[in-house]
C-alpha positions as CSV (number, residue, x, y, z in Angstrom):
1,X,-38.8,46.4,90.6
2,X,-37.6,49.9,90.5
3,X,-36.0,51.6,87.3
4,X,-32.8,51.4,88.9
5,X,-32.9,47.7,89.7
6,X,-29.4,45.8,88.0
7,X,-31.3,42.7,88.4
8,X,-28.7,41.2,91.2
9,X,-30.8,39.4,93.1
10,X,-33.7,40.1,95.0
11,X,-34.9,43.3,95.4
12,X,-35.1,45.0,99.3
13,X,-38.1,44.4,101.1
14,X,-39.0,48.1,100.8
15,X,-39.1,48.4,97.6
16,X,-40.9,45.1,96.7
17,X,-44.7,45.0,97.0
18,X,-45.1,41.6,97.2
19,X,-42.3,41.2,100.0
20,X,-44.9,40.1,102.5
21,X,-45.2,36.8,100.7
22,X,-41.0,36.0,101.1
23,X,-40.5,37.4,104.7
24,X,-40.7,34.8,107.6
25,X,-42.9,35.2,110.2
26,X,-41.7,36.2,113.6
27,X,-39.5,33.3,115.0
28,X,-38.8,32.1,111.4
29,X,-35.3,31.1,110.3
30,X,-35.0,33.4,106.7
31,X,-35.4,30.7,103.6
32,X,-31.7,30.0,101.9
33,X,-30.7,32.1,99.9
34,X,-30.7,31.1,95.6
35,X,-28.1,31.5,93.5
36,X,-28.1,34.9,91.9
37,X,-29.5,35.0,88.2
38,X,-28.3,36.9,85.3
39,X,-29.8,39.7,84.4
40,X,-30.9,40.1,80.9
41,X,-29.1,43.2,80.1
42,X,-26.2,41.4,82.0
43,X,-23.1,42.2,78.8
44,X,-20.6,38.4,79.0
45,X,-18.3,37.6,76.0
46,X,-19.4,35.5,73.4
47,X,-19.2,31.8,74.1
48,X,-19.1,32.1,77.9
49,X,-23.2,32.6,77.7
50,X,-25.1,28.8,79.3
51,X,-27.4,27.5,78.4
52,X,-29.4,25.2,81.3
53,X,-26.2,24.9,83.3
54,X,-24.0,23.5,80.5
55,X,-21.0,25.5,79.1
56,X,-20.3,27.1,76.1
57,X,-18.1,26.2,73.3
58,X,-15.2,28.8,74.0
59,X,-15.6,27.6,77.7
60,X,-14.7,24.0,76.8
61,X,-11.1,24.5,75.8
62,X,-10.6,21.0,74.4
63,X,-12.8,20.6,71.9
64,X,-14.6,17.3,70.7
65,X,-12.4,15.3,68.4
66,X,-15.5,14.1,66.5
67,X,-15.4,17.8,65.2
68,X,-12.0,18.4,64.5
69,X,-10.8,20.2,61.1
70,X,-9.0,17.5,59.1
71,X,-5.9,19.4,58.9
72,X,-6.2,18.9,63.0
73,X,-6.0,15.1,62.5
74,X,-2.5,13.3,62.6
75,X,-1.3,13.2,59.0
76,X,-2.6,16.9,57.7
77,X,-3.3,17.2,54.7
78,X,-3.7,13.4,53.6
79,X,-6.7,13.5,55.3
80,X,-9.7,14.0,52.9
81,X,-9.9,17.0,51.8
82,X,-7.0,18.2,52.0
83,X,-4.4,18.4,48.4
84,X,-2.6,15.0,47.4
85,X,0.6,14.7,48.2
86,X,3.9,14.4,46.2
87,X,3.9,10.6,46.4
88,X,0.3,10.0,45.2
89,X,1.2,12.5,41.9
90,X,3.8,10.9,41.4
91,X,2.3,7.3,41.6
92,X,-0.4,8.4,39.6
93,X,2.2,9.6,37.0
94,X,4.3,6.7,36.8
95,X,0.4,4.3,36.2
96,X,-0.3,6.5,33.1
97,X,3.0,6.4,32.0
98,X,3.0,2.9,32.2
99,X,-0.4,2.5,30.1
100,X,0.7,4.6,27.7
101,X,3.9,2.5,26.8
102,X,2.1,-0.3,26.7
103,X,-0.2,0.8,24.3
104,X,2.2,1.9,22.0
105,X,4.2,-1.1,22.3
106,X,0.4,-3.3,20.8
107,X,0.0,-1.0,18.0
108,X,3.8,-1.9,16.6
109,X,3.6,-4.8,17.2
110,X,0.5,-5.6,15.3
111,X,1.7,-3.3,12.6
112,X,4.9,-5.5,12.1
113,X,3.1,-8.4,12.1
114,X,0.8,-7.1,9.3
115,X,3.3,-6.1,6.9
116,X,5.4,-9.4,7.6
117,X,2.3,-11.2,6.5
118,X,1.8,-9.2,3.5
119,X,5.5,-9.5,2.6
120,X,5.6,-13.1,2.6
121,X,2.2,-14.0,1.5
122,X,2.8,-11.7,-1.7
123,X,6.9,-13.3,-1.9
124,X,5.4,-17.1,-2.0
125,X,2.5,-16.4,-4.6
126,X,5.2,-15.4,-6.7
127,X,7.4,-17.7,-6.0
128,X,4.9,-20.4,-6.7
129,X,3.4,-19.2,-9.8
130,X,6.8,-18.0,-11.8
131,X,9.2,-19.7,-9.7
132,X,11.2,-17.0,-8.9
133,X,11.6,-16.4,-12.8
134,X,10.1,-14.2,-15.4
135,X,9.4,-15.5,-18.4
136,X,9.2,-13.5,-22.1
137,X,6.4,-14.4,-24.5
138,X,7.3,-16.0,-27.8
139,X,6.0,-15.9,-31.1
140,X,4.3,-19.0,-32.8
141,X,2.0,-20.2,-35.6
142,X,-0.9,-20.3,-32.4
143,X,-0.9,-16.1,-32.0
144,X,0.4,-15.5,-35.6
145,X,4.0,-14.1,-34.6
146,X,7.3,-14.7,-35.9
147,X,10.7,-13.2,-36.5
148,X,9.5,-9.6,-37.7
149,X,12.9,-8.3,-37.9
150,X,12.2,-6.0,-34.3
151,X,15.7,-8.0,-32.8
152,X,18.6,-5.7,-32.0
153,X,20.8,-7.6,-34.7
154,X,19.5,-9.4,-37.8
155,X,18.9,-13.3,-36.9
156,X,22.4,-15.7,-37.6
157,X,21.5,-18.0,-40.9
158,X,21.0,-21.8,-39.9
159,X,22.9,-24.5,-41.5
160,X,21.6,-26.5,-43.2
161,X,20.0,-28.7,-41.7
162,X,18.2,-31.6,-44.4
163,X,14.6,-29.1,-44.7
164,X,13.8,-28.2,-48.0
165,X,15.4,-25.2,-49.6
166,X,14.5,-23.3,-52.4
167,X,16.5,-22.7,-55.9
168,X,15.3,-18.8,-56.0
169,X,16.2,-19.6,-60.3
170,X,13.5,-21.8,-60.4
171,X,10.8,-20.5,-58.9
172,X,7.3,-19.3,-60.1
173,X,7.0,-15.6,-60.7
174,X,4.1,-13.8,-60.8
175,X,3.7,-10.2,-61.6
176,X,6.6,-8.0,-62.5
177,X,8.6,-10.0,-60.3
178,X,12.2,-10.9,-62.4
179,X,15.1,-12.5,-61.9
180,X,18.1,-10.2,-62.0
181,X,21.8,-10.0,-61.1
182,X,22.9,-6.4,-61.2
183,X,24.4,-6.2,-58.0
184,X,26.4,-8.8,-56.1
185,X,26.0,-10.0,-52.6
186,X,23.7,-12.4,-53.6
187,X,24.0,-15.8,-51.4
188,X,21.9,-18.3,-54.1
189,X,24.0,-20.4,-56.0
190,X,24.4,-18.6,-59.4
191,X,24.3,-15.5,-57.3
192,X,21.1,-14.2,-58.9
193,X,18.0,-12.5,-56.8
194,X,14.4,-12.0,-57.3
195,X,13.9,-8.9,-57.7
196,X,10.6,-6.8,-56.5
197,X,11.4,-2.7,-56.2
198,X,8.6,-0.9,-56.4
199,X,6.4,-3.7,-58.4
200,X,2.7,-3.9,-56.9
201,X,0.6,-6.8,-57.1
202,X,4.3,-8.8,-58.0
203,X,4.3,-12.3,-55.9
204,X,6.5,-16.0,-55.5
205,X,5.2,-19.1,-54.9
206,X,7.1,-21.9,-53.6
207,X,6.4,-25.1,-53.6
208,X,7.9,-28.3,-51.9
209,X,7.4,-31.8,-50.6
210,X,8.2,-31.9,-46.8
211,X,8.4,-35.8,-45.6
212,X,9.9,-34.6,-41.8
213,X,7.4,-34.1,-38.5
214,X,4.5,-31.8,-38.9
215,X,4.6,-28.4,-36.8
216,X,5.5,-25.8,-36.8
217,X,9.0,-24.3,-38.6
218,X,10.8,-21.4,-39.4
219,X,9.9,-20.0,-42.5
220,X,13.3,-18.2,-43.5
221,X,13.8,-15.4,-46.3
222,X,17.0,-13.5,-47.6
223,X,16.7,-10.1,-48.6
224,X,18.3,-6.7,-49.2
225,X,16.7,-3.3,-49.0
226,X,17.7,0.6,-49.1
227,X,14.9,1.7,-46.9
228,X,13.1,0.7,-43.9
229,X,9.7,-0.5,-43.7
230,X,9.1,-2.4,-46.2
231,X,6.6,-5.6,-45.6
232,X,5.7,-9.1,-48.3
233,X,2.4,-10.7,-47.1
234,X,2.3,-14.1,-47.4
235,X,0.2,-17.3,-47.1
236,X,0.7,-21.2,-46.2
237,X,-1.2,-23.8,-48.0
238,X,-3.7,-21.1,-49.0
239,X,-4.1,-19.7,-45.6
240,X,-3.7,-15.9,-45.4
241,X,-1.5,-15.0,-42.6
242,X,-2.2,-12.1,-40.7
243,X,1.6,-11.5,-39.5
244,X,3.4,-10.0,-42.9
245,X,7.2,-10.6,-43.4
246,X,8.9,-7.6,-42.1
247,X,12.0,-6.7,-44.2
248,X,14.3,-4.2,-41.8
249,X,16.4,-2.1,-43.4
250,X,19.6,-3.8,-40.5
251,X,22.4,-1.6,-42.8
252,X,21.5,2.0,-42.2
253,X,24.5,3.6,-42.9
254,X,24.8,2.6,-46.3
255,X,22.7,2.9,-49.5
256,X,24.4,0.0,-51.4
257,X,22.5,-3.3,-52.0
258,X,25.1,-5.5,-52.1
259,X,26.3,-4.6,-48.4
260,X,22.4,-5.1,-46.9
261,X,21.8,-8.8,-47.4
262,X,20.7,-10.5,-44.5
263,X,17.5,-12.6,-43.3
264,X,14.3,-12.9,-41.0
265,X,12.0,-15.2,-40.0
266,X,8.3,-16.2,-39.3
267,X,7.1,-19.5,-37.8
268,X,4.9,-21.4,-40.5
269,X,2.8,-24.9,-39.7
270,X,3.8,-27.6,-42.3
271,X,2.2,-30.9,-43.3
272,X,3.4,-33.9,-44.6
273,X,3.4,-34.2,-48.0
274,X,2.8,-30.7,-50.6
275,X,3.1,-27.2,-49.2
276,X,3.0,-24.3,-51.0
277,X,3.8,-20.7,-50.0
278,X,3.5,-17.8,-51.5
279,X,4.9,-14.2,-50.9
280,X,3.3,-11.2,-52.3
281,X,3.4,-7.1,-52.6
282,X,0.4,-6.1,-51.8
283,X,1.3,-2.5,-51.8
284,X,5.2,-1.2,-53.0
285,X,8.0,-3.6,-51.9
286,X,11.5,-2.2,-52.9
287,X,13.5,-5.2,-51.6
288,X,15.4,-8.4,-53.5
289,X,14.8,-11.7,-52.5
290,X,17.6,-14.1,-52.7
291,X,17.0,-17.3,-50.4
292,X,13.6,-18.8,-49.1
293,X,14.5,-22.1,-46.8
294,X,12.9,-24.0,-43.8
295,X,14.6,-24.6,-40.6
296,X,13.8,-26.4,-37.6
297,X,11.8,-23.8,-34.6
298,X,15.0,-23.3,-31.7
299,X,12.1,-22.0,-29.3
């Protein structure tokens, strides 16, 4: 093969050595002829280049569908791969939307149902233990609490009513305790009072015979004072009582004795038969005393 050889074919029978081994013998019909090969340095454009007699890829115009880019399928881009589409969003959307209401439709709904359990369970307990009322403690000979003269207006007097009822004249003195009439106002009969300003260690005792129900009763006394706070401590049938009688000054406004007369109360346990009670200044009492009486306990 010369330098100059394109590589078309075979080369001429003078310039091949071996030429003797193709020619045919005298009287020899000349072997066919073989399709001409490509030369090496042959220059094709890509993709027409074969390979053992098979065409290339850019020689096959139509390619294989097994191949094809998904966008090449019928439907584009709903193909995989390829972006959802408008209706998918928006189907997603709408799901989520729809979970999310829901959820926030359980949560107030549990949360009403809490507090209307809580409302009523709290409004029945009530109801069933106070019945829908409150009720105000009271006083009594049990807790040691009376009248103490803490009402907004002095207590109204009782009539009477058949209890025993002292005669203020007649009763025991002890003390500087003394019966006196220098003012008026008084409500005993001969208009006298008991009089205890400023007398320490000055006490009455009073004594009676009570044939009603035993129990408790109001233990009434009538006084007058000038100033407030002023206290008597007392004692039934020889039993100390820790609530004193509390003597409220109810006439502020004025300094006169004979305009402050009124009365207070303490609840006192009786027996039948002999009771005795006794009131007494411990400390300094300026106050006049001018009725002591039972009554029967309005609740």
């Amino acid at each position: 093969m010369s330098a100059g050889n394109s590589g078309q074919g075979t080369p001429d029978g003078g310039d091949d050595p071996f030429g003797y081994l193709y020619r045919p013998e005298a009287g020899q019909a000349p072997p066919p002829s073989t399709p001409r090969q490509p030369s090496y340095n042959q220059v094709r454009p890509v993709g027409e280049r074969t390979f053992g007699g098979q065409q290339g890829y850019r020689q096959q115009h139509s390619p294989d569908a097994r191949y094809a880019a998904p966008e090449t399928q019928p439907g584009g881009g709903d193909g995989y791969g390829g972006p959802p589409s408008d209706r998918r969003r928006g189907q997603q959307d709408n799901r989520r939307n729809g979970l999310l209401i829901g959820a926030i439709a359980v949560v107030l709904a549990v949360v009403v149902g809490v507090g209307a359990a809580i409302f009523f369970s709290s409004g029945g307990d009530d109801d069933e233990a106070g019945g829908g009322e409150t009720q105000e403690p009271t006083g009594g000979p049990d807790d040691g609490e009376g009248d103490t003269g803490e009402e907004e207006e002095p207590p109204e007097e009782p009539e009477p009513d058949g209890l025993p009822v002292a005669d203020v004249t007649q009763l025991p003195l002890g003390g500087n305790a003394a019966l006196e009439a220098n003012f008026e106002g008084a409500r005993s009969e001969s208009g006298s009072y008991i009089a205890l300003m400023d007398r320490q260690g000055s006490s009455i005792t009073w004594t009676f015979d009570f044939q009603g129900d035993p129990g408790a009763y109001r233990l009434y006394v009538g006084y007058s004072v000038v100033s407030d706070d002023q206290t008597m401590a007392f004692s039934v049938n020889g039993t100390p009582r820790e609530d004193p009688v509390k003597l409220k000054d109810w006439n502020e406004n004025s300094d006169d004795w004979e305009d402050s007369w009124v009365s207070t109360y303490n609840l006192v346990e009786v027996t039948e038969g002999e009771n005795t009670i006794q009131l007494t200044c411990p400390d300094s009492c300026d106050v006049a005393i001018d009725q002591i009486y039972l009554s029967e306990d309005a609740g």
